[in-house]
C-alpha positions in Angstrom: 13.5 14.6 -6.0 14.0 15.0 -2.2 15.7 11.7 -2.0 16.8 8.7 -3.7 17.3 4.7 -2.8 19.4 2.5 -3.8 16.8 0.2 -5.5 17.4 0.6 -9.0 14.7 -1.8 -10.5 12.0 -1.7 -13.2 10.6 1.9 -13.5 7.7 2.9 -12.3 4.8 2.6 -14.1 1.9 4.5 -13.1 -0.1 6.8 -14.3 -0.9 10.1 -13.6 -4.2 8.7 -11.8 -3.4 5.9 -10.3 -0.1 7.7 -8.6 -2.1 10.5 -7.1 -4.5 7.9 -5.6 -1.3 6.2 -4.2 -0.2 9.6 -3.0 -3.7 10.0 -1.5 -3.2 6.8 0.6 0.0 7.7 2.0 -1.3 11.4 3.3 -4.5 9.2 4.8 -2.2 7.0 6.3 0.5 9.6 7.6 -2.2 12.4 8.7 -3.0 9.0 11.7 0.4 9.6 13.1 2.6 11.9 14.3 5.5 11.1 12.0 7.1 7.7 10.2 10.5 6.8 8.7 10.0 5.3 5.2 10.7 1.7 5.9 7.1 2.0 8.2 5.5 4.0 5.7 6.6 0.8 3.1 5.1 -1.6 5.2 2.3 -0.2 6.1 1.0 0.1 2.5 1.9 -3.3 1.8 0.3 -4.4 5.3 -2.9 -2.4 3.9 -2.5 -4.0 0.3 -2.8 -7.4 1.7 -5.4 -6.7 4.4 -7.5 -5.4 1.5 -7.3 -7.8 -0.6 -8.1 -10.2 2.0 -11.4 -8.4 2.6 -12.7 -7.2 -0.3 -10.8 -8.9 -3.0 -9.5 -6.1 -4.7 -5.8 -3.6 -4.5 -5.9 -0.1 -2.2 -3.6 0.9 -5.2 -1.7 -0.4 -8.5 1.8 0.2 -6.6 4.3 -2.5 -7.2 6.1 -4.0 -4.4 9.4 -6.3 -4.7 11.0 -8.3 -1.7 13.9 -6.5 -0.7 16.5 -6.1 2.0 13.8 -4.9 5.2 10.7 -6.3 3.6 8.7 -5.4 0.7 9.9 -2.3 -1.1 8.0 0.0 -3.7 9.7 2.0 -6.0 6.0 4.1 -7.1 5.7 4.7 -3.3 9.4 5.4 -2.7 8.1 8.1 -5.7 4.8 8.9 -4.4 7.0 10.1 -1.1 9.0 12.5 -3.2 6.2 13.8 -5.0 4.1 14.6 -1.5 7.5 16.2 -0.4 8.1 18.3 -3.4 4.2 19.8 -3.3 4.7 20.5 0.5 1.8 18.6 1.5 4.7 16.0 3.8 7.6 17.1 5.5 10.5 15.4 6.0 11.6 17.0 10.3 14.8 16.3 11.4 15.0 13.1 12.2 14.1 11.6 8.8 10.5 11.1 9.5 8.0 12.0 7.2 4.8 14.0 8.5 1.7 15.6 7.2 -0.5 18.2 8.5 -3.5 17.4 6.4 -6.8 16.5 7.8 -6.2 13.0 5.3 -6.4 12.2 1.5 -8.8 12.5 -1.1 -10.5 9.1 -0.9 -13.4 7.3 -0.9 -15.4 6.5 1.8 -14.4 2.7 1.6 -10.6 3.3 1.4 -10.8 5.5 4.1 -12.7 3.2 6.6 -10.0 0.2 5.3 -7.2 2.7 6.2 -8.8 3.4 9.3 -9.1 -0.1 10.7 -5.6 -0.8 9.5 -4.2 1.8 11.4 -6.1 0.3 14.6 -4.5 -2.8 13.6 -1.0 -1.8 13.5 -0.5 1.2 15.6 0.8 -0.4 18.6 2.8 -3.2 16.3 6.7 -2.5 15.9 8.0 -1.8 12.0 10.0 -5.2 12.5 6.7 -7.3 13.1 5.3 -5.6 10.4 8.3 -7.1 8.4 8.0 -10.0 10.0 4.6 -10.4 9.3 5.2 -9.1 5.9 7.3 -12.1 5.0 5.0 -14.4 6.2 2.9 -13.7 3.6 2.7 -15.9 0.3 3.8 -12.7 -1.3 6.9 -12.4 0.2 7.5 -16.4 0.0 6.7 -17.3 -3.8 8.6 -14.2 -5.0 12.4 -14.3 -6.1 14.7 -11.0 -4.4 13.8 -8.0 -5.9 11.8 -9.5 -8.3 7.7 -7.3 -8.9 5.5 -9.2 -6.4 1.8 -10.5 -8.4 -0.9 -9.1 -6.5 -3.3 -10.4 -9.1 -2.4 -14.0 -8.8 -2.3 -14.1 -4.7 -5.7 -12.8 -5.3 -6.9 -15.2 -7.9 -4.7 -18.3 -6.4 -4.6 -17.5 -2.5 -7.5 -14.8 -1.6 -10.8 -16.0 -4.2 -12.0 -19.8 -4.5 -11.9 -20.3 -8.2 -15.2 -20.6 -9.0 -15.2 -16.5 -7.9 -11.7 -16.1 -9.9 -12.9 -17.4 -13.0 -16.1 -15.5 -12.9 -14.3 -12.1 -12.6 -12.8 -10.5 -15.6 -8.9 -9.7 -14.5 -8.8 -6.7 -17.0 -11.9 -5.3 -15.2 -10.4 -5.2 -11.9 -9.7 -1.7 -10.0 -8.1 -1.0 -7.0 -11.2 -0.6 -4.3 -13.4 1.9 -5.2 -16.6 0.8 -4.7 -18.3 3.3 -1.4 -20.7 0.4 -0.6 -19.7 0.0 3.6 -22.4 -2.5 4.2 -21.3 -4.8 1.4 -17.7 -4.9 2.5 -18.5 -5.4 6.5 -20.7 -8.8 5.0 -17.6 -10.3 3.8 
């Protein structure tokens, strides 16, 4: 491993898939800018995690995220980092930011449009807003220190009405994968 935090909660528990499509996200999102320290690279996956869920109903990946000292902290992406490091497809330059220079990552269609209007969304926003707007969120707020953050019930309880929730199988649910543009600008 390139580097190592302090953080020394549950393990991560991935799998092979489900961390390269984590690992996929974070080239997408670091091939939009020139280079980011981890803590923006953190919040911007949870920032797309929530703005995803909010508009499609569904995860951009099966990372866990904790609250933590700057906001919300994954171990899998703090992972996901090491493993883009390692395979030379991010650098780490100088000043501790992390850079790629990829064209984006391997994703679908859909992912890549969410990623895309996130990054509108947030480019010009400060990595402390992003906290600040990270712990604003009923994530952040019903969610003991360090303790894994439940995607599943802020989408269930906070996101879907639960006529929509009970109708929708929990085992059956993916992160977003489904290509379908037109469906998710209707919602």
């Amino acid at each position: 491993m390139t580097s190592s935090n302090s953080y020394s909660g549950p393990p991560v528990t991935l799998n092979k898939d489900d961390m390269d499509e984590l690992k996929e996200v974070v080239v997408e999102l670091l091939s939009k800018y020139d280079g980011l320290y981890e803590k923006r690279v953190q919040k911007l996956v949870f920032y797309s995690e929530i703005e995803t869920a909010m508009k499609t109903g569904q995860r951009l990946t099966d990372a866990t995220f904790v609250p933590y000292d700057y906001g919300p902290y994954s171990k899998a992406l703090r992972q996901a980092l090491d493993e883009l490091t390692d395979e030379n497809r991010v650098s780490i330059r100088n000043n501790g930011q992390y850079a790629t220079v990829v064209d984006g990552g391997s994703l679908s269609p859909k992912k890549k449009y969410l990623i895309g209007r996130i990054h509108e969304e947030t480019k010009r926003m400060s990595t402390d807003e992003l906290v600040d707007r990270a712990k604003e969120t009923w994530l952040w707020k019903n969610f003991e220190y360090a303790e894994e953050m439940g995607f599943e019930t802020y989408i269930d309880e906070v996101i879907m009405s639960p006529e929509v929730s009970n109708s929708i199988q929990t085992s059956e649910r993916k992160p977003v994968d489904d290509p379908n543009l037109e469906r998710l600008l209707s919602n």
